[in-house]
Backbone as JSON Lines, residues from 0, in Angstrom:
{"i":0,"aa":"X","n":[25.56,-26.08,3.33],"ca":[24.15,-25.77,3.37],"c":[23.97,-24.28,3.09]}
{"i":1,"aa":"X","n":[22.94,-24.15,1.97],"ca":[22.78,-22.59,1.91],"c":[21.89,-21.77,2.89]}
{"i":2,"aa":"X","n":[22.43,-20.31,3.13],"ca":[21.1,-20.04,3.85],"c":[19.68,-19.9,3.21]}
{"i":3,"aa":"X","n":[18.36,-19.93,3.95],"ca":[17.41,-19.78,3.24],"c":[16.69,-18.66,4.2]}
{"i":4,"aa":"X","n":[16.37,-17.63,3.37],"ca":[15.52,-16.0,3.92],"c":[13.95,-16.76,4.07]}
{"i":5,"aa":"X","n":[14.12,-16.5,5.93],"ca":[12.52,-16.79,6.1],"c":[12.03,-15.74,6.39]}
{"i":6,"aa":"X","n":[10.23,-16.03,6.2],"ca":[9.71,-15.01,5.36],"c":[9.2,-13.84,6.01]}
{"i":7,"aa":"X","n":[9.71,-14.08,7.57],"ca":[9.97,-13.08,8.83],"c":[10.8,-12.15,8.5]}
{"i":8,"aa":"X","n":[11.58,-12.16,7.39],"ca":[13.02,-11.09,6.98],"c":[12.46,-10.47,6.11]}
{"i":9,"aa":"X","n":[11.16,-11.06,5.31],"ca":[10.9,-10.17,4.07],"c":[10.34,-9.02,4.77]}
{"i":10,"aa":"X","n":[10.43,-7.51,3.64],"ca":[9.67,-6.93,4.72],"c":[9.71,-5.88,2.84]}
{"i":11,"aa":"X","n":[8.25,-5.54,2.84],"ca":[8.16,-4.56,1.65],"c":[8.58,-3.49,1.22]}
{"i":12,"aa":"X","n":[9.03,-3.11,-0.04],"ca":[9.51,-1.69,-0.46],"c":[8.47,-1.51,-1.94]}
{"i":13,"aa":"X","n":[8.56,-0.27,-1.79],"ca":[7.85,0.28,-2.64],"c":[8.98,0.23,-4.15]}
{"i":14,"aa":"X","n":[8.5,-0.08,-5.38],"ca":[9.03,-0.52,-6.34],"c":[9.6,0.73,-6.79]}
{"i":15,"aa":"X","n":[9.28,1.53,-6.78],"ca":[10.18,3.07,-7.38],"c":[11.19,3.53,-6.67]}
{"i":16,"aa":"X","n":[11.02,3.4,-5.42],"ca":[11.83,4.66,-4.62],"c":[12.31,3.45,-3.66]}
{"i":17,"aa":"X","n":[11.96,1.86,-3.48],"ca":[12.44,1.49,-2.27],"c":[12.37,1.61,-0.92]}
{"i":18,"aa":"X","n":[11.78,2.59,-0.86],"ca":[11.33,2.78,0.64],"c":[10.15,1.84,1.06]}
{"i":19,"aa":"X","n":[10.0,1.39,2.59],"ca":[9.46,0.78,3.57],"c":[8.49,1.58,3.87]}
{"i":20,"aa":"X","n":[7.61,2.6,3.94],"ca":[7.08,3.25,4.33],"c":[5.33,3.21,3.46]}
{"i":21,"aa":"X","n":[4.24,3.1,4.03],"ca":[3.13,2.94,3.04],"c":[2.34,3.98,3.82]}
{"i":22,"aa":"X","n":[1.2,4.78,3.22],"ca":[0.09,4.89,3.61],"c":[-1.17,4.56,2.7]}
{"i":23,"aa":"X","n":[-2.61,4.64,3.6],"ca":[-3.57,4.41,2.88],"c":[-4.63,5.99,2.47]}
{"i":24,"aa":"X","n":[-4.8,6.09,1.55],"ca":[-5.57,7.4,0.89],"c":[-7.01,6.81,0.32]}
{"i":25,"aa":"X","n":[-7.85,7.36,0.43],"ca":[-9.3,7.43,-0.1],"c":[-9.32,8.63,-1.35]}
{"i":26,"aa":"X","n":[-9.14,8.53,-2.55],"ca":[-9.06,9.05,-3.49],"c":[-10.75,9.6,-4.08]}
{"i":27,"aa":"X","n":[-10.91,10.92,-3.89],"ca":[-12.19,11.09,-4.49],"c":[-12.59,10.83,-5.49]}
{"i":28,"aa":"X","n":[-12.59,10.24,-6.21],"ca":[-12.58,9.31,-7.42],"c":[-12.92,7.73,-6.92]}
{"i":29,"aa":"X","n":[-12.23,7.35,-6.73],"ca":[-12.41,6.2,-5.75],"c":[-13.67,6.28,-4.88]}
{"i":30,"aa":"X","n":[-14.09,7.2,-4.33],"ca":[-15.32,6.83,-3.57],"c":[-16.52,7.08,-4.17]}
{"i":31,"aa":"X","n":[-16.33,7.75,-5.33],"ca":[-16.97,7.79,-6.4],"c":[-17.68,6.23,-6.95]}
{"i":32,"aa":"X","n":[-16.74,5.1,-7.02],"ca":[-17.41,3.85,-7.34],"c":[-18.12,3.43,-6.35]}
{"i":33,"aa":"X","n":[-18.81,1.74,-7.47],"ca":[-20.21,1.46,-6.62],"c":[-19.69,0.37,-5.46]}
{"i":34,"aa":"X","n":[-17.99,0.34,-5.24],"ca":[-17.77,0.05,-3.74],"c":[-16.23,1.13,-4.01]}
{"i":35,"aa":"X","n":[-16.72,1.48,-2.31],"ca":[-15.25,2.39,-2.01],"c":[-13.94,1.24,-2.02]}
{"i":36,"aa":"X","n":[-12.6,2.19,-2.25],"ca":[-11.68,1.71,-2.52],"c":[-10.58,2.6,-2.18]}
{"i":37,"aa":"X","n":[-9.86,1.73,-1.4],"ca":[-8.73,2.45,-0.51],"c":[-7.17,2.21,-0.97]}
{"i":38,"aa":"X","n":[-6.65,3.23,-1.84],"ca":[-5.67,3.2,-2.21],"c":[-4.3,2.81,-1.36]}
{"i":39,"aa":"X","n":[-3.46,2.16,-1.6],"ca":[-1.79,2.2,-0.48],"c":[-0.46,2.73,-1.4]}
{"i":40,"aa":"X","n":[-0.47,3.5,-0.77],"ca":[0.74,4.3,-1.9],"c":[1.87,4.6,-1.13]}
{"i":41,"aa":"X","n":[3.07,4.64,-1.77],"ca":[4.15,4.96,-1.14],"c":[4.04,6.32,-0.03]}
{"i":42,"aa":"X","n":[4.77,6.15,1.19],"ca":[4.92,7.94,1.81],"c":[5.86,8.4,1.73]}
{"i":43,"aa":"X","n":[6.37,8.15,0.6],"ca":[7.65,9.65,0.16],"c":[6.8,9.97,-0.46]}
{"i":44,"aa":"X","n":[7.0,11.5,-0.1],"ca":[6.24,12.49,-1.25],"c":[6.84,12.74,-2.09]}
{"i":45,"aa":"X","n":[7.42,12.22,-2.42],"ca":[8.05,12.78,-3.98],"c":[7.78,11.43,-4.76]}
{"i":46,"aa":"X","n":[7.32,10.37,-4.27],"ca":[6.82,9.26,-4.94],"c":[5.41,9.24,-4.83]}
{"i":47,"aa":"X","n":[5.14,8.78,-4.44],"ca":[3.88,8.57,-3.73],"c":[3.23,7.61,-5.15]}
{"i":48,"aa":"X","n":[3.84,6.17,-5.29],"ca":[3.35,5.49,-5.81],"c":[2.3,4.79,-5.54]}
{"i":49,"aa":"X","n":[1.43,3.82,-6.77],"ca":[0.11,3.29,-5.78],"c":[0.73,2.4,-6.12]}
{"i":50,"aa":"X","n":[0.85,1.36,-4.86],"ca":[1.35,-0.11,-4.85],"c":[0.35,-0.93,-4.67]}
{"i":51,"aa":"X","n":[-0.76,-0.55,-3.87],"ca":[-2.26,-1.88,-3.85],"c":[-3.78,-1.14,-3.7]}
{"i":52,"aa":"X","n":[-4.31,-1.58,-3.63],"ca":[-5.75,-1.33,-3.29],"c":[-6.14,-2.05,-2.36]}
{"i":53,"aa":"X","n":[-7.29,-1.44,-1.49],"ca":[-8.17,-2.44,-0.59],"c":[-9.19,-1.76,-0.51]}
{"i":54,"aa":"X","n":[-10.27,-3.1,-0.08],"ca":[-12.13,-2.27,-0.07],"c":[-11.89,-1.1,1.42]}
{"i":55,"aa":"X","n":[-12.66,-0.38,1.27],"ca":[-12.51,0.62,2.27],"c":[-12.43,0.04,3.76]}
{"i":56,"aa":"X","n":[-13.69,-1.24,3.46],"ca":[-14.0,-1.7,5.16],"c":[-13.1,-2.33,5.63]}
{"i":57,"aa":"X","n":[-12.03,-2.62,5.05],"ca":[-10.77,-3.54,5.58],"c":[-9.77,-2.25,5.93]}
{"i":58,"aa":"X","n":[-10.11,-1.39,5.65],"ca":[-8.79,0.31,6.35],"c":[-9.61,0.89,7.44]}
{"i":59,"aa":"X","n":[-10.43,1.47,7.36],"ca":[-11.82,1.95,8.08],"c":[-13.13,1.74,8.71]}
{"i":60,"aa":"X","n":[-13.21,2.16,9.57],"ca":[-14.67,1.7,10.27],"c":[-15.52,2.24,9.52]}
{"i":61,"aa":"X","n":[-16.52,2.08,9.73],"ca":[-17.74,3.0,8.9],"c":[-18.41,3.83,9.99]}
């Protein structure tokens, strides 16, 4: 029987650098559109890739 990875083991890396680590940024540009938009980008700073987006109200209260 093979093993099978349940999906409790997955756990995300950022596609450049591999690291586990995310934060979320509000890009002034981004709040610029006609809905805000909350960037998730890697937290190595030396990457700091954007891996997703989300509407602001799902990061932040208003």
């Amino acid at each position: 029987m093979t093993d099978i990875k349940m999906n409790d083991e997955w756990k995300p890396k950022c596609p450049r650098c591999r690291q586990m680590n995310f934060v979320t940024v509000l890009d002034k540009y981004m709040k610029n559109t006609d809905k805000d938009i909350a960037l998730v980008i890697c937290a190595n700073e030396e990457c700091q890739t954007v891996v997703g987006a989300l509407p602001y109200e799902a990061v932040w209260d208003q």
